[in-house]
N, C-alpha and C positions, 0 to 999 in steps of 0.2 A: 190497522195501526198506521200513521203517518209517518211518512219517513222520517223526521224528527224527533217523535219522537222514540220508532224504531233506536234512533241513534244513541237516545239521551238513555233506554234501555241498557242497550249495548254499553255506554260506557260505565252506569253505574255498576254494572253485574261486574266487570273490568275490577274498577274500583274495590266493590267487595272481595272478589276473589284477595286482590291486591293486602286488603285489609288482614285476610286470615292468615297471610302468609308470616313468619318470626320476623319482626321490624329490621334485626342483623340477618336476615338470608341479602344475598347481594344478584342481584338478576343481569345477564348481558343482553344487551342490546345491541347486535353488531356492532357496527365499527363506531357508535357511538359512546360506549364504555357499557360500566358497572355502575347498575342505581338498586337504592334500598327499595322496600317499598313507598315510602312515605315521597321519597322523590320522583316514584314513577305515578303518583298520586297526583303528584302537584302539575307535571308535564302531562299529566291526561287532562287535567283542570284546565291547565293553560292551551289546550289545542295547539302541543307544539309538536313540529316530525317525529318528536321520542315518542311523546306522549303516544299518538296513531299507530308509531309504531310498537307498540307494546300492545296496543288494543288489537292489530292486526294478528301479532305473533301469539295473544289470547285466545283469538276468534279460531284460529287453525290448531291450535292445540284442545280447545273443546270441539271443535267439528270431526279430528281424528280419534276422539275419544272411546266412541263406541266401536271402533274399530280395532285399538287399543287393546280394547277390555275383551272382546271377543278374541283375538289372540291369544292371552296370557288366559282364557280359559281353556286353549285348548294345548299351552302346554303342561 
């Protein structure tokens, strides 16, 4: 896969998660506030610092996932 579209992967999976989340949950994004989904949508559309950063803070909360899940089965 080319890193492109590696990328374009990457942000639609972003995207979707984004999608199934309740349109009222409200997500922070460090020191840049509180976005709904539909606005952290629009800032991953836009290739802007929120945006990347939201796909960043994505990318490590699936990457810590199975790690996660393998804890909470061993309490």
């Amino acid at each position: 896969m080319s890193k492109h579209a590696q990328t374009e992967y990457i942000r639609d999976l972003v995207i979707a998660r984004l999608r199934a989340m309740p349109p009222d949950m409200s997500v922070s994004i460090g020191d840049h506030g509180d976005y709904n989904p539909e606005q952290l949508i629009k800032q991953i559309q836009a290739g802007s610092e929120i945006g990347n950063t939201a796909i960043d803070i994505e990318l490590s909360f699936l990457r810590r996932m199975p790690k996660l899940a393998h804890q909470l089965g061993q309490a």
